[in-house]
Structures are given as C-alpha cells and as structure tokens.
C-alpha positions in Angstrom: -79.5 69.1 193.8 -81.8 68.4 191.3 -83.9 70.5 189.3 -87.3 69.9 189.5 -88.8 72.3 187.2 -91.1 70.7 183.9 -88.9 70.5 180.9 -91.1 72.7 178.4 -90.5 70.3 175.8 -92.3 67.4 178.0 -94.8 70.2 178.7 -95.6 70.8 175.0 -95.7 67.1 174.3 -98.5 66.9 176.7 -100.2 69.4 175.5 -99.9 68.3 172.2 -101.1 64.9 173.3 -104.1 66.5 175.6 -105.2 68.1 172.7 -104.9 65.4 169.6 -106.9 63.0 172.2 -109.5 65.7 172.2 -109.9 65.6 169.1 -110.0 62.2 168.2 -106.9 62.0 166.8 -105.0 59.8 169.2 -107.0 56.6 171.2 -107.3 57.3 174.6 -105.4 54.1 176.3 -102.4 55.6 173.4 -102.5 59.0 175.0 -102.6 57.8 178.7 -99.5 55.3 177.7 -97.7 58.2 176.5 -98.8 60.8 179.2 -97.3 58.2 182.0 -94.0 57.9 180.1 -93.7 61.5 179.7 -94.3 62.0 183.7 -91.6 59.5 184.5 -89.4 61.6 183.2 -87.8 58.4 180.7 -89.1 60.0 177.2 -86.8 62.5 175.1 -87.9 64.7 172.2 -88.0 61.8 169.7 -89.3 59.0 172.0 -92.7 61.6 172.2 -92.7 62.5 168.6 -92.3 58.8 167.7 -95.4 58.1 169.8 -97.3 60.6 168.7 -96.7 59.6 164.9 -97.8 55.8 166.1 -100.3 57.1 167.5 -101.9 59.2 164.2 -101.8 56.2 162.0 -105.2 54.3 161.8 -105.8 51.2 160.5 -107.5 51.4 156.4 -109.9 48.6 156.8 -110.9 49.7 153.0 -107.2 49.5 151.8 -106.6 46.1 153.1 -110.0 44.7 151.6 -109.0 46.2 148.0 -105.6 44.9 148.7 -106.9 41.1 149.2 -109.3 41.8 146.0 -106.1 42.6 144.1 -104.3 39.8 145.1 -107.3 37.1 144.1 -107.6 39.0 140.7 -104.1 38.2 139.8 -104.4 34.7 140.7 -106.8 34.6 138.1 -104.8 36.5 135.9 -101.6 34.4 136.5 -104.5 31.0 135.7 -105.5 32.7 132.5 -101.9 33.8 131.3 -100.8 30.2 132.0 -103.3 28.4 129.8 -102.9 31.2 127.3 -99.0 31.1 127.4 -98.7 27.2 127.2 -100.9 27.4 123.8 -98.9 30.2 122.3 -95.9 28.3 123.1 -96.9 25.3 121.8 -98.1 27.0 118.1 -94.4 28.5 118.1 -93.2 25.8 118.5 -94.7 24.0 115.6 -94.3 27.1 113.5 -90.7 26.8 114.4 -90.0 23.3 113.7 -92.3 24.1 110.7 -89.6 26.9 109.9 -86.5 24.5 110.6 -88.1 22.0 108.2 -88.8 24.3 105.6 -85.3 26.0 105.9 -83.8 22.1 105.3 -85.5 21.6 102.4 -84.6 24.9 101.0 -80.9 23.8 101.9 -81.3 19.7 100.2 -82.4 21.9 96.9 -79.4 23.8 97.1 -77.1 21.0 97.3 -78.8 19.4 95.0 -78.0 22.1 92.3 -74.3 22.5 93.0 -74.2 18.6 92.8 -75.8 19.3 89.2 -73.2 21.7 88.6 -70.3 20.0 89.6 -71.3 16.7 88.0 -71.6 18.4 84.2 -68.4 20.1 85.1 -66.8 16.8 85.4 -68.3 15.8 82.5 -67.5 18.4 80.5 -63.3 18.2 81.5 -63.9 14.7 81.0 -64.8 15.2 77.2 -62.5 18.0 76.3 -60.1 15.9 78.1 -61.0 13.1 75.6 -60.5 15.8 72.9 -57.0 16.3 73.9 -55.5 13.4 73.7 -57.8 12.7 70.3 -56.0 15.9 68.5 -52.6 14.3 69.8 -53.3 12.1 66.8 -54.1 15.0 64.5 -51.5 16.7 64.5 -52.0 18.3 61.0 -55.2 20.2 62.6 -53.4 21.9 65.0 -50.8 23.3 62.2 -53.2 24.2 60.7 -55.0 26.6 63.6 -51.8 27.4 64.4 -51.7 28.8 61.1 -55.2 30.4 61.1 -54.0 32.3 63.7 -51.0 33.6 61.9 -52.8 35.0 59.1 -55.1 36.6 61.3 -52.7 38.1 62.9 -50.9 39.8 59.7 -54.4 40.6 58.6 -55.4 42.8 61.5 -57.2 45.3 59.4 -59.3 42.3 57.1 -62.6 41.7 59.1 -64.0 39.2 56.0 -63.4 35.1 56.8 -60.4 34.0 54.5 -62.3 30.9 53.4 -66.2 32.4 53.4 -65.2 35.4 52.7 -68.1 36.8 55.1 -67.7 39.6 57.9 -66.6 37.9 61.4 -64.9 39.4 64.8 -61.6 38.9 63.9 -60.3 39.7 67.7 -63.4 36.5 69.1 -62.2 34.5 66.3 -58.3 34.7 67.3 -59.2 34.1 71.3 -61.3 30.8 70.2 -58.4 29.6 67.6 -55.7 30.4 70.6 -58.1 28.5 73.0 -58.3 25.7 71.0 -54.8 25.6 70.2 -53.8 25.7 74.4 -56.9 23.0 75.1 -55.5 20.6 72.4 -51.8 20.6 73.7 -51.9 20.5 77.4 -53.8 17.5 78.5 -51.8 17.4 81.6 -53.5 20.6 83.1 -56.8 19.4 82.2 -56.4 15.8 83.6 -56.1 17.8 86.9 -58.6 20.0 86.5 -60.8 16.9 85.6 -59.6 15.6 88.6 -60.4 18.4 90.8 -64.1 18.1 89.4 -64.4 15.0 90.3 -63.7 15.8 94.2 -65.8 18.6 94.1 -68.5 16.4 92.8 -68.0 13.9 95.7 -68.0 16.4 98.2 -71.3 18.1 96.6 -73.1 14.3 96.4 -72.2 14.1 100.5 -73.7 17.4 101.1 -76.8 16.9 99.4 -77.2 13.3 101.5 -76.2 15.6 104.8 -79.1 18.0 104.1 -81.7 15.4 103.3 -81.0 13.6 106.7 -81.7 16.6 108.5 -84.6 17.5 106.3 -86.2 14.1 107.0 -85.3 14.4 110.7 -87.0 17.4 110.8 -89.8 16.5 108.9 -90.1 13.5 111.3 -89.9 15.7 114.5 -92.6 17.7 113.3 -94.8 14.8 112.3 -94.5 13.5 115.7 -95.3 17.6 118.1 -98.0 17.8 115.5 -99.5 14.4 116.1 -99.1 15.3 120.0 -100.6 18.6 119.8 -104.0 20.0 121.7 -104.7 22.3 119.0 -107.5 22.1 117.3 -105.9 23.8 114.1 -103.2 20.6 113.8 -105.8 18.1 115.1 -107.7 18.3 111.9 -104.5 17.4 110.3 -104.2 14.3 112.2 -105.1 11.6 109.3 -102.9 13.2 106.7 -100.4 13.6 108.7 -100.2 10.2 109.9 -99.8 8.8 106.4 -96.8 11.5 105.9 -95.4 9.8 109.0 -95.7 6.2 108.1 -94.0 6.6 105.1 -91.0 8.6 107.2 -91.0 5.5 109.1 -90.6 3.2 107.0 -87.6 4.8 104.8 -86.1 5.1 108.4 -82.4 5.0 108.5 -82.2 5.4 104.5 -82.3 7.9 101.7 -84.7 7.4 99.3 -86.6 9.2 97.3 -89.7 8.0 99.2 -88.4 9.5 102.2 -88.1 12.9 101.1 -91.4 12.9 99.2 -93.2 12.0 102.6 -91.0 14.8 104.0 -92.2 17.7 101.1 -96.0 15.6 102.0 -95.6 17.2 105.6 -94.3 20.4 104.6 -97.2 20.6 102.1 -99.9 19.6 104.7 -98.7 22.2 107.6 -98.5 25.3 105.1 -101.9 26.4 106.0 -102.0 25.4 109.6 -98.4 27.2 109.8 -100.0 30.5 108.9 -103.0 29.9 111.4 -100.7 29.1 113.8 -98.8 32.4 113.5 -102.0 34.1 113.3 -103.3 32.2 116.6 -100.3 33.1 118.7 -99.6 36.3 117.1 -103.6 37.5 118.4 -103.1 36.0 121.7 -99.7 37.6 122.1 -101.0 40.9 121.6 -104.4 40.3 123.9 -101.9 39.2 126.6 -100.1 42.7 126.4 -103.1 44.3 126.3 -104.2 42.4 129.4 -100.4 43.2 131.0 -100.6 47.0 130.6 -104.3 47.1 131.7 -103.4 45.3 134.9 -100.2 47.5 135.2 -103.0 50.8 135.0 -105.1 48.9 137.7 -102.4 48.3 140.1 -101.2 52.1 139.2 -104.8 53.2 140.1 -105.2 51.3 143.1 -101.7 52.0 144.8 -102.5 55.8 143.9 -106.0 55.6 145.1 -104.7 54.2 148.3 -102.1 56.8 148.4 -104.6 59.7 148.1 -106.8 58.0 150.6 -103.5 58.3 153.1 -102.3 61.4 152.4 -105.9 63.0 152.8 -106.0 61.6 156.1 -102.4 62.5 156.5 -103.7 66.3 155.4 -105.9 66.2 157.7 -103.8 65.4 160.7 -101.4 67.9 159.9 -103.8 70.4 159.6 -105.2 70.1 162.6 -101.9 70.2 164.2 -101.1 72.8 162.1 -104.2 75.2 163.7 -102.4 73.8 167.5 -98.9 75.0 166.6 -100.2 78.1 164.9 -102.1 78.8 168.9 -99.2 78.1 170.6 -96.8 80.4 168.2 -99.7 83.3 169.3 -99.3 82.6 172.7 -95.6 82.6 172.1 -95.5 85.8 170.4 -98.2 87.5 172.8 -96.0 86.8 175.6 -92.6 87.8 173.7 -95.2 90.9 172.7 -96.1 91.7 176.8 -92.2 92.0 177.7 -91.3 93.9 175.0 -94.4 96.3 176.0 -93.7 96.3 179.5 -89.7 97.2 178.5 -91.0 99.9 176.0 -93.5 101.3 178.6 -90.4 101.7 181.4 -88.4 103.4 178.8 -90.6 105.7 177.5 -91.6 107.1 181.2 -87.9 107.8 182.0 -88.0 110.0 178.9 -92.0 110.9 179.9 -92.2 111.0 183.2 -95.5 111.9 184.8 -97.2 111.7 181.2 -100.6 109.5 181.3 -99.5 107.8 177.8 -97.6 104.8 176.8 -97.8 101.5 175.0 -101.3 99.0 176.1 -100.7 96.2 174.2 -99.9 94.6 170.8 -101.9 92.6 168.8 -101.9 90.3 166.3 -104.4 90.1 163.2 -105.1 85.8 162.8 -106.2 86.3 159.3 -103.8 88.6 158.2 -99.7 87.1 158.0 -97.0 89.7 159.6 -99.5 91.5 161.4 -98.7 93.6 164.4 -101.3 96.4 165.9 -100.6 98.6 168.8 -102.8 99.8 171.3 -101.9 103.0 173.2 -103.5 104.2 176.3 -104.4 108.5 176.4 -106.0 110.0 178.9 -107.9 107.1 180.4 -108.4 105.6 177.1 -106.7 102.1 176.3 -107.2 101.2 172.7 -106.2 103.8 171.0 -103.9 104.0 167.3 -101.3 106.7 168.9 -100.7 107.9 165.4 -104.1 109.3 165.8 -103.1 111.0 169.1 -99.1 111.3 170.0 -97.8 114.4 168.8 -94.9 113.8 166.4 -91.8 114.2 169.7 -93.9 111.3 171.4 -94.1 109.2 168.1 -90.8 110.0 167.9 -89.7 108.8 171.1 -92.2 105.3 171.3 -90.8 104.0 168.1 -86.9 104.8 169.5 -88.3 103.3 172.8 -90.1 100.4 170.8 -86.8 99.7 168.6 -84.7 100.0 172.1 -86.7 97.0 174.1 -86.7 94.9 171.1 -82.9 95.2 170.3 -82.7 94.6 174.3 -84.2 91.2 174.3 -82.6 90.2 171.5 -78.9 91.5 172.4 -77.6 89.4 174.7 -75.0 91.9 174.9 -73.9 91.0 171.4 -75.8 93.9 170.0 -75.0 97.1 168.0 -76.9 100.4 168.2 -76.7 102.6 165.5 -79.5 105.7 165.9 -79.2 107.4 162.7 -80.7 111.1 163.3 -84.0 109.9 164.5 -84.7 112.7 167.2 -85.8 115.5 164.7 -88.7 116.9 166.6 -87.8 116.3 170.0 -86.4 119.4 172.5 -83.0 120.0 174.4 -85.2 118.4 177.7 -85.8 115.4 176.3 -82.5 115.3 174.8 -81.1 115.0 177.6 -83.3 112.4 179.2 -82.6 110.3 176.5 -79.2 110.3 176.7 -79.5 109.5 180.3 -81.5 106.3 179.2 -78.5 105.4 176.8 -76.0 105.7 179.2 -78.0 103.8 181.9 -79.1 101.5 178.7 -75.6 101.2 177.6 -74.3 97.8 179.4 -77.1 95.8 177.2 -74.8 96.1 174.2 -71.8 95.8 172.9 -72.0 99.5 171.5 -74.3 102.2 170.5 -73.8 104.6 167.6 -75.1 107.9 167.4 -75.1 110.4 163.9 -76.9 113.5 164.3 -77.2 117.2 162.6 -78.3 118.4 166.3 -75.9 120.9 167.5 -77.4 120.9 171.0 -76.9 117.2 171.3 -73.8 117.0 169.5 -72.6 119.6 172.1 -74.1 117.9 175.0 -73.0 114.8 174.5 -69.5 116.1 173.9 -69.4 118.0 176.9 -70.8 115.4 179.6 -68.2 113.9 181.5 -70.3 111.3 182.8 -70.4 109.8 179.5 -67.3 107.5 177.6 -67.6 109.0 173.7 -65.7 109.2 171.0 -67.0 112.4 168.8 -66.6 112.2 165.2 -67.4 115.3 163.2 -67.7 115.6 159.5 -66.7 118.6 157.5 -67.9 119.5 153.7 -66.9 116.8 151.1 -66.2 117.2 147.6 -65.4 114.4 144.3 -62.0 115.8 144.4 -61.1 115.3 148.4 -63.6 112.9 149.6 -65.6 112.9 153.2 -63.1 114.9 155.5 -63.8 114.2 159.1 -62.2 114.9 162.3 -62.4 114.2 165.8 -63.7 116.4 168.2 -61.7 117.8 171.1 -63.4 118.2 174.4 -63.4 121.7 176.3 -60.7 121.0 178.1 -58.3 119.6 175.3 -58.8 122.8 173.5 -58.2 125.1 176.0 -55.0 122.7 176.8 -54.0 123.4 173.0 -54.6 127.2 173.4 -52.4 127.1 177.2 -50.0 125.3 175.3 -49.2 127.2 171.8 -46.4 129.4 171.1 -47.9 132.5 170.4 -50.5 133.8 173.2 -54.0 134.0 171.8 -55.6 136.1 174.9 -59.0 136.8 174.1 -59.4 132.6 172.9 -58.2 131.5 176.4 -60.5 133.8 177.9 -63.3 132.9 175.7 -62.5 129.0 176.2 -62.1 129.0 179.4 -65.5 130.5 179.5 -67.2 127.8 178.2 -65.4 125.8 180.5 -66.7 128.0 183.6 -70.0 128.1 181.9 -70.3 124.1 181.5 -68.9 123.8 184.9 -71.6 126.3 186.8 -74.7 124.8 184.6 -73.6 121.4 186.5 -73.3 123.0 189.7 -76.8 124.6 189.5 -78.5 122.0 188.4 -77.1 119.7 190.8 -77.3 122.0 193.6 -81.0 122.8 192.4 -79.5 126.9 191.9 -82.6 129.5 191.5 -81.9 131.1 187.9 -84.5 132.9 185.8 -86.2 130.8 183.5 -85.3 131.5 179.3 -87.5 130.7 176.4 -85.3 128.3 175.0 -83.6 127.4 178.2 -80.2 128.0 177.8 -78.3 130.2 179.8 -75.3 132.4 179.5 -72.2 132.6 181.2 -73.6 136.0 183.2 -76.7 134.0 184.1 -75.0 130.9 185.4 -72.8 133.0 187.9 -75.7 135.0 188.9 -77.5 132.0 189.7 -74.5 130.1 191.7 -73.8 133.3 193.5 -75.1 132.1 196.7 -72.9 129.2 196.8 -70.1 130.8 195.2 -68.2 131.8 198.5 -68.7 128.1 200.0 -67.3 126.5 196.7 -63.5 125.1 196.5 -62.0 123.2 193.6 -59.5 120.6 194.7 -56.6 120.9 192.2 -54.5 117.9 191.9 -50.8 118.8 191.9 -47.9 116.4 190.3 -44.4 116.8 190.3 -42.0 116.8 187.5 -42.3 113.2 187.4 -45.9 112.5 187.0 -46.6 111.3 190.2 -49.4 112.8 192.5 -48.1 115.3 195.1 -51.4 116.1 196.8 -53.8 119.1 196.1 -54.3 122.4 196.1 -57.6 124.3 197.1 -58.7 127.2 194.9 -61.4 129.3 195.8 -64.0 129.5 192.9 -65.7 132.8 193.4 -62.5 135.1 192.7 -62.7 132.9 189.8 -66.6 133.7 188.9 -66.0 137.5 190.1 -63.2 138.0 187.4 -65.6 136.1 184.9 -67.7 138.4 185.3 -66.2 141.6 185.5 -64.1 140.8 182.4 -60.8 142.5 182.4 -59.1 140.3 179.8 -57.9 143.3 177.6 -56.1 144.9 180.7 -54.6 141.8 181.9 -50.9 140.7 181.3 -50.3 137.5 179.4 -49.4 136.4 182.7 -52.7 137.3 184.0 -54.2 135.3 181.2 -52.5 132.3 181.2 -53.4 131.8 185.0 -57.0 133.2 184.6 -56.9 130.3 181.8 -55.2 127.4 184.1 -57.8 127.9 186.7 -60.4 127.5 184.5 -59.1 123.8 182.9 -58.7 123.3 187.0 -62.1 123.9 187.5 -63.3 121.6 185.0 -60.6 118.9 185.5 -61.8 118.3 188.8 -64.8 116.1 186.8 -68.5 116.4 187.6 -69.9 118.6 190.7 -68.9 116.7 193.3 -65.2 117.1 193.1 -66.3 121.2 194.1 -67.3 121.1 197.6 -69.1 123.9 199.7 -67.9 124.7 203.3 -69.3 126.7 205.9 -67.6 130.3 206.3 -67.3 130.1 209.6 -65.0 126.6 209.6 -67.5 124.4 211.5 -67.5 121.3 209.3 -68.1 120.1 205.8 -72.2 120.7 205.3 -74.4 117.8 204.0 -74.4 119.2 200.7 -70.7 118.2 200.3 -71.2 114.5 201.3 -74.1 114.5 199.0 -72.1 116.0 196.0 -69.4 113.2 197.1 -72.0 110.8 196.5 -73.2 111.8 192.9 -69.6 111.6 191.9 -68.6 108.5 192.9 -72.1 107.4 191.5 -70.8 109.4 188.1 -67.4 108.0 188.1 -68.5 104.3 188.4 -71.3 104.6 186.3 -68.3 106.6 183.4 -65.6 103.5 184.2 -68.8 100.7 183.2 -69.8 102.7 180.7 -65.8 103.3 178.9 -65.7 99.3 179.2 -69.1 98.3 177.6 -68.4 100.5 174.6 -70.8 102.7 174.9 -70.0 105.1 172.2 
C-alpha cells in the first residue's frame, strides 16, 4: 500500500516556489514547469533546488553589451599594438645589426694589433737571431763579458763602473752582461723561438682577414635592412647610404682596404640614427606597457563591475529568501512552541489540579535573536508575565514542568534527568504529586536523577514501594577522607538487620517496626479514604494512624507468604492486623520477653512485606464474602505492581 501523504519537502518546495513567483523572482511559465514536476511526484530535493536556482538567474542585457564593447576595444588595441610592435621590431633590429657591425669592427681592430705584435716579435728574434750567429765570429767579445761578469762578481761591494768609474746597479748590470752572454751562444733556442713567431704571425694575419669578412658582411647586411626600411629616421639616410653600399659591392668577394672603409662609412652614417632608433623603440616600448597595464585595470574594472552587479542581485535574491525561511522557521518554532505548552500545561495540572493558572502561549520577539516570552493565564486573564503573579511554589513548579516537556520531546527515550534540588519552596502535598508525575513520566527516559536536602522527600521517596530507587545518602566530608556516602536501607532491610543481629536490641525493633506499622496504616488510610483529624503540617503519628484505621482494623488480614527451608513458596499464612495495632498501641515492649519482641517485630516486616495496600484485604465479620473494597484494593495493587516492574526496567531512579 502506498502512502499517499505530501512529502514536506515537495510541500516546502512549492511553497517556496508560490512565493518567489509572487514576488517576481521566478517567471511564471518557470514556476508552473516546476509546480507540475513537483506534483508528479518525479522531482527529489536537488532536482527542485536546481530549478529554482535556474530559475533566479536573469539574463544581464547591460553585462553582455559591455561585454561586446570590450571585445571591439581590444580589436583595436590588438590593430594598434601590431602596427606599433612591427616598427619597434624593425628599429631593433637595425640597432642590432648596427650592434653586430660595430662589435666586428671592434674585433678586426683587435686582430689587427696582435698581428702588429706578433709581426715586430718576429722581427725582433729575427735580428737578435742575426746577432747570434754574428758574435759566433767574435768570439773575443764574449770573453770579454764573460769576464765583465767575473769581476763584477768579486766586486760585490764596488757600485762605481770599472772603466767610467761612475755609480751603476751593479746587480742590472750583471743580469744584462749574463743575458747577453746566454743570447750570443744559443742560436739554436732562438732559431725556434723565431720560428714560433713566425706561426703566431700567420695565424694573427688569418684572423684579422676572418674578422674583416664578417665585418664587411655585416656592414653589407645592414646596408641592405636600412635601405629596405619604412622608417623615416633611416630613410633620410638613404643617399649616403647607398654610396656606402656601392663601394661594399664592388670590393665584393675581396679584402681591400676600400671595402673596409665603405664598411667604417656605414658605421659612421647609422651612429646617430642608431641612438634614435633606441630612443624610438625604447618610447614606444614603454607607451605599450603603459597601454598593457591600463587595459589589464579596465578588464579588472569591468569583470568586477559585472561581478558586483551579480552579486547585488544575487543579495537580493537571497535576502528575500532569507525573510521566507526566517517565516517558516517562526512557524516551525511556534508550533514546536504549542506542544511544548500544551505538554507543560498537562503537567503542571496533575501537580495543580483544579487551579485556574497555567502556561497561554510563548512568543517570539522578530527583532530581537533568542527571544522567548511567555504568556500565562490567572484568573480569567491570558497575557500575563507569571513572574508578576505565581507565587514562588508555582514558579517553581512551571519551570520544572516547562524543563520536563521540553526534555520530553527531545528524549526519544535516550534522555537523562538530573533535578538538582529544585523544589525549595514547594510543600509535602505537592511533593508527592510530583513524584507521582515522575514515576508516571518515568518511561520517556532512560533515567531520572534526583539530589535533594528535603528530608520529607528523601523519606518519601525512600519509603514508596511503588517506586524502583536506588537511595544514595551523603554524610559529612573532610580534605582528609573525602565525600563519604552510603546507601540507604529501606524500612524493612533495617528492621531485617535489627531481627537478625546477635545481641537483642528490644526497644530498636519495637521502634522500627513502628515505622513500619506507621508507613503501612498511612497507605491504608489514604487508600481506604480513613477519617483522621486534620494536623497543621499534616503528618501523623503512629497513635493517629491507628486511631484513624480503627474501623477497619477488625476486617484487615495480612497474607504472609511462608517458604520452606529451601526457598520455595509453601503457601500463606493469614495474620490478623488489629492484635497487631492493639499491641502498637498499648505499648508493652519493656514487659515483653525477647521472644515477645522478636515476634512483635516479625509481624511487623510481615505487614509491610506484603507490598502496597492491596495485599491487606478486609472481610466481613460475619464470613459472607470478600466485600468490594477487597477487589478494589486487588486492583490498585496489581495497578502498583505493574506500574513498579515498568518502572525498575526504564531506570527510573
């Protein structure tokens, strides 16, 4: 079977649709398209949102005009560069062919000089060469520097000339004679060495023809871009420079001197127009950067300017579905609000019965964030603050009531209680409603903690058997031993401890079973609605109790369950309760035998053992049957007993 229930999502899509065609924000034949989709039933979360999105962009008729103006001015742009750019290539070029030419005659120069150099080298071998083998004839002159040298040798401290007799460096003088002496014998080393010049000189003389070829091929190169240039700054060179160029033509394929002056003409003629050049591109160069980074600004502009122009309308959008989602989250809440106030309301009349106040609404402030107000009704009045009017038990008891239905709707059963001491001005009545509410509140969580410095309702809720607890009580604490805490023992497991010590404590068995019989007869005259005399603070004494639950004292029988030695049930035992309440109270404790005691003791953990009130059941004196009352006591305690078992397994605690 199929569910045919809206899907709130599709139902918020529509509504979200419905409303952005309202408003403009969506064309009509869009929203319709999308309302048809979403009522086949074919659209998920993102097929809607998708549409919707579409559906919010407009076309930017503005946008794409600016666009096609762009696109036009960089046409033009990209014209302008190109006519610009062909120029500036064409004057680096000439300035680099000017540069190349330049740099080649710089090099021929160079060669030329070591060519210099190497040729008076050779020259210079070649005559002490001639020199060498001239003194080979002379043989008497080299005795006598061999001889020169001698003396000056033996004369080391004599600085005068021994022939002159003038002041000389003797130390130059002996390196020149020694010099002379090597030069004029070995004509072998400087035949090679005259030799070696000679190469060096070849090589230099090939060199120096090498660099003038590429000089005048540069030179020629240049002639020829400069004749063919469009620029007006080499076009007035045109006559001079075809003269240079003749004459580079005609010493084509050869060397000469006419050549390279033709070549050095050129150089000579494009020194000016070389810096004008530089000048030319170097200005247009930095115009076209200029140019570049404005156009980069306008396009930045533009794409931001359309950007802004986008997100504004994007803003805009969003806004306005902003204010729809903000609506719908106030519904939302409102009606999250209305359960929790009909929850709150329920709870605080269980503890307020019959009272004409209680929670009227909540509201939210819309131009305050977090805001919550509530709205009480008093005595016919609906819109009242009930700070201004609850007494401080009722505020007391709205915000546990308030903190109760929210924790409820939020639990899932998951939930944890914890009621730190929060009843401090509320009485033993509505105590006891209260826990009432937690124990029928119990199985919407996983556990409910309660800490109180209330002895009534620490003692109350340790003594109702209708409730599953676990009492924890805490003792003084000091640095030196810490938090000391114990468990509490119910009734019943004390006056077990007391039955079962070693040494016979008389008066405490009395006195516990006591407040046994005394928590047993305030259940049995509340449930059989007993007449008693009203207290001030409405508590009642043992005396009181028995007074009150005299009338049905002779019709009440506890039904003892009896076990045998190994644990297993073997059936009951009836025990009449008013000998029981007579001996209460006529106390005779001190005349009793420990014997006396101990059973006086045991009946009393009987009486209580048998659970709540029902367990006691009230017959007729005269043996005609088991009265109504009994079936109705019956009924409360099976009602108890089911309600305790649910209770032990929710944790309620």
């Amino acid at each position: 079977m199929t569910d045919s229930s809206p899907n709130p999502s599709d139902q918020l899509a529509e509504k979200i649709v419905r409303a952005l065609s309202e408003a403009g924000l969506v064309p009509a034949k869009r929203a319709e398209e999308i309302k048809g989709k979403l009522a086949q039933g074919a659209a998920k979360e993102q097929d809607w949102r998708f549409w919707i999105e579409e559906s919010l962009r407009q076309p930017e008729p503005e946008v794409n005009a600016m666009v096609k103006t762009k696109r036009i001015e960089k046409i033009v742009l990209q014209n302008f560069r190109g006519a610009t750019g062909s120029a500036i290539t064409e004057s680096w070029r000439l300035i680099e062919l000017y540069n190349a030419a330049r740099l080649a005659s710089d090099s021929h120069g160079q060669a030329s000089e070591c060519l210099q150099r190497a040729s008076e080298r050779a020259a210079s071998i070649r005559e002490s060469a001639q020199e060498v083998k001239e003194s080979k004839a002379n043989m008497k002159l080299i005795r006598l520097l061999q001889e020169a040298r001698d003396y000056l040798a033996a004369k080391a401290g004599d600085d005068s000339c021994p022939v002159c007799l003038q002041s000389t460096e003797r130390a130059k003088l002996a390196q020149e004679i020694e010099a002379r002496i090597d030069m004029m014998t070995d004509s072998k080393k400087l035949d090679e060495e005259f030799r070696q010049a000679r190469k060096e000189e070849t090589a230099a003389r090939t060199i120096v023809e090498q660099r003038a070829g590429d000089f005048i091929a540069t030179a020629r190169t240049l002639v020829a871009e400069a004749q063919a240039s469009s620029l007006e700054i080499v076009s007035a060179l045109n006559d001079k420079l075809s003269v240079d160029g003749a004459a580079l033509s005609a010493a084509q394929g050869t060397l000469a001197d006419e050549a390279l002056s033709a070549a050095w003409s050129v150089l000579a003629t494009l020194k000016g127009a070389r810096n004008e050049l530089e000048v030319f591109a170097v200005q247009n160069e930095t115009d076209i950067q200029q140019l570049n980074g404005i156009k980069g600004h306008c396009e930045r502009f533009e794409e931001a300017d359309r950007q802004a122009a986008e997100l504004h309308e994007v803003h805009k959008r969003l806004k306005q579905a902003a204010e729809m989602l903000r609506v719908e989250r106030h519904l939302f809440t409102l009606g999250v609000l209305e359960k929790v106030r009909d929850e709150c309301n329920r709870l605080y009349q269980s503890i307020h019965p019959d009272e004409p106040l209680g929670i009227s609404g909540f509201r939210l402030d819309e131009k305050s964030k977090g805001s919550l107000y509530q709205d009480a009704h008093f005595l016919g009045m609906s819109d009242v603050a009930p700070q201004a009017y609850f007494s401080e038990a009722h505020l007391d008891t709205l915000g546990f009531c308030l903190f109760l239905s929210i924790a409820k709707l939020a639990s899932n059963g998951e939930a944890v209680i914890v009621l730190d001491d929060v009843f401090t001005s509320v009485d033993a009545k509505h105590l006891k409603r209260i826990t009432e509410l937690l124990k029928a509140e119990s199985s919407a969580f996983n556990q409910i903690i309660i800490t109180t410095h209330n002895r009534r309702w620490f003692d109350g809720l340790r003594q109702n058997q209708k409730l599953s607890v676990s009492i924890e009580l805490s003792h003084r604490w000091s640095f030196e031993q810490g938090i000391r805490q114990h468990r509490s023992k119910h009734d019943i497991e004390e006056l077990n401890a007391k039955l079962e010590a070693v040494t016979l404590d008389r008066q405490g068995i009395a006195s516990q079973a006591g407040v046994v019989l005394e928590g047993l007869l305030d259940t049995l005259t509340v449930t059989y609605e007993c007449s008693m005399k009203r207290t001030y603070d409405g508590r009642y004494t043992l005396g009181s109790l028995a007074d009150g639950a005299r009338e049905i004292a002779k019709d009440l029988i506890v039904n003892h369950e009896l076990r045998d030695k190994g644990g297993a049930a073997a059936g009951y035992q009836e025990i009449p309760l008013k000998p029981i309440l007579d001996a209460h109270r006529h106390d005779r404790s001190n005349a009793q035998s420990n014997r006396g005691a101990l059973q006086r003791g045991r009946r009393g953990r009987s009486e209580r053992r048998c659970g709540v009130s029902g367990a006691v059941r009230r017959e007729v004196a005269r043996g005609s049957g088991v009265r109504q009352l009994r079936r109705d006591g019956e009924k409360r305690y099976r009602d108890a007993l089911a309600l305790s078992l649910r209770t032990k397994a929710d944790g309620f605690t």
